[in-house]
C-alpha positions as semicolon CSV with decimal commas, in nm:
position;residue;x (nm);y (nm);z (nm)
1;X;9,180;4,712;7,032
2;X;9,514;4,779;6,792
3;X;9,725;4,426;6,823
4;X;9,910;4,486;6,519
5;X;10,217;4,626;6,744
6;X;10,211;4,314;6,933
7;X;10,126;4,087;6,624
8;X;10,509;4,203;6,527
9;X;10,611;4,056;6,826
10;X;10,407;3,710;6,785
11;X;10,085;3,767;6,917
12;X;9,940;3,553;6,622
13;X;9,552;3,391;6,625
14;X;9,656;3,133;6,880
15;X;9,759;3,408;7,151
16;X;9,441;3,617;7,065
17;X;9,173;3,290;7,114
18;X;9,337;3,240;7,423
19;X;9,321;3,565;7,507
20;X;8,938;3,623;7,387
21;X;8,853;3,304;7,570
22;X;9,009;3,395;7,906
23;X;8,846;3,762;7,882
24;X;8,525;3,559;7,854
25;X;8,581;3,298;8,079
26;X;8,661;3,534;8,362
27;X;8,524;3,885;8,286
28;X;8,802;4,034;8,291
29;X;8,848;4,405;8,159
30;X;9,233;4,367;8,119
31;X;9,450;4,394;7,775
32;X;9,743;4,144;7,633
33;X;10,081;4,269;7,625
34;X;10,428;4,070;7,598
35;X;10,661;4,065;7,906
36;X;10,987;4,197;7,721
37;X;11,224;4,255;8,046
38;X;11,246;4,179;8,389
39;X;11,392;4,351;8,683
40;X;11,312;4,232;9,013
41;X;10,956;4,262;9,086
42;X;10,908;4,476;8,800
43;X;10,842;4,369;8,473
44;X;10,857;4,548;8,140
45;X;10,511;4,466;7,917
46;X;10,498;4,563;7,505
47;X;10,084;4,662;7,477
48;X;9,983;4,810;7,174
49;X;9,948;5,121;7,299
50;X;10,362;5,168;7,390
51;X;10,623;5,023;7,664
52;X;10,457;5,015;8,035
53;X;10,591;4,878;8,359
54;X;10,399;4,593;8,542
55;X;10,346;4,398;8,881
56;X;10,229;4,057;8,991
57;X;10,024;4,115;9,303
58;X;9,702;4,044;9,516
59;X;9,538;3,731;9,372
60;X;9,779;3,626;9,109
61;X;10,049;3,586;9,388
62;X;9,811;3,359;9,560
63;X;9,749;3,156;9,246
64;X;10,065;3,127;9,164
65;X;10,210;2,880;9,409
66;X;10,485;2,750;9,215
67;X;10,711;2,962;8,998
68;X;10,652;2,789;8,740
69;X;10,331;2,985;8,681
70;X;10,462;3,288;8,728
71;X;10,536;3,536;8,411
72;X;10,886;3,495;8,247
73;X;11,009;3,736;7,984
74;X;10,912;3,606;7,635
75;X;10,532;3,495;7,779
76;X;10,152;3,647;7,645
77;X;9,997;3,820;7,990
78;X;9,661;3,969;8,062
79;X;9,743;4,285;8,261
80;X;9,550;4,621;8,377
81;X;9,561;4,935;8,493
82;X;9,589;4,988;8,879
83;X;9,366;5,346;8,984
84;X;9,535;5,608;8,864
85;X;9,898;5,487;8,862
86;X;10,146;5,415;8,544
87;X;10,165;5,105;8,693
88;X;9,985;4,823;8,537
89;X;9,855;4,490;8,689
90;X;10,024;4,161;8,562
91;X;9,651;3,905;8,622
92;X;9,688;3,632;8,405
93;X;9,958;3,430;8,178
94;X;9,866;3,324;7,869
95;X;9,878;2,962;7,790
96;X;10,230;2,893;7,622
97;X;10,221;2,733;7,283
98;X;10,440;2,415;7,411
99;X;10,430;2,415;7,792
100;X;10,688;2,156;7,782
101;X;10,930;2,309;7,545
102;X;10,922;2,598;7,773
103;X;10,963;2,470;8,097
104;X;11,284;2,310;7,956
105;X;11,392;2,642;7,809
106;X;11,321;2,752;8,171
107;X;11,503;2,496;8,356
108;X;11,788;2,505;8,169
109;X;11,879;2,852;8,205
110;X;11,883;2,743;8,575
111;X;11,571;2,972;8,669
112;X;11,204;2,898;8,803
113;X;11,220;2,575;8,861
């Protein structure tokens, strides 16, 4: 796997342990890309192979109770492919760097509280 396109955008050691460990941890087959727009239900993901549109469905929805936990633009996400479609698969957030400092960042743009 190439991360050097998304190293440019942040994805430093810290985002690629968490990233290795959750791959482990769950046997997951998906790659890390940055959320870098937004538009309804559809988000916009930077992977290192190019731009790709994404969704949050089936479990993650579940999981995600509060929208806190869903994706924001700006966060590390796991996604996938989906069969045979452009679309890709938003599974997992990354852990944030400072939880906290984001939320507030969040909150005070008046959105997922």
């Amino acid at each position: 796997m190439d991360i050097e396109k998304l190293r440019k955008y942040g994805f430093d050691d810290y985002f690629n342990n968490v990233y290795i460990t959750n791959i482990n941890k769950d046997g997951s087959t998906g790659f890390p890309a940055r959320i870098i727009a937004q538009m309804g239900e559809i988000y916009t993901l930077l992977t290192e192979k190019g731009i790709v549109e994404a969704k949050v469905m089936g479990k993650f929805i579940y999981i995600a109770k509060e929208n806190k936990n869903y994706p924001v633009v700006g966060d590390f996400v796991i996604a996938k492919d989906i069969d045979s479609s452009m679309m890709k698969e938003i599974i997992k957030v990354l852990d944030r760097r400072n939880k906290k400092k984001e939320y507030a960042r969040i909150n005070a743009r008046g959105k997922r509280k």
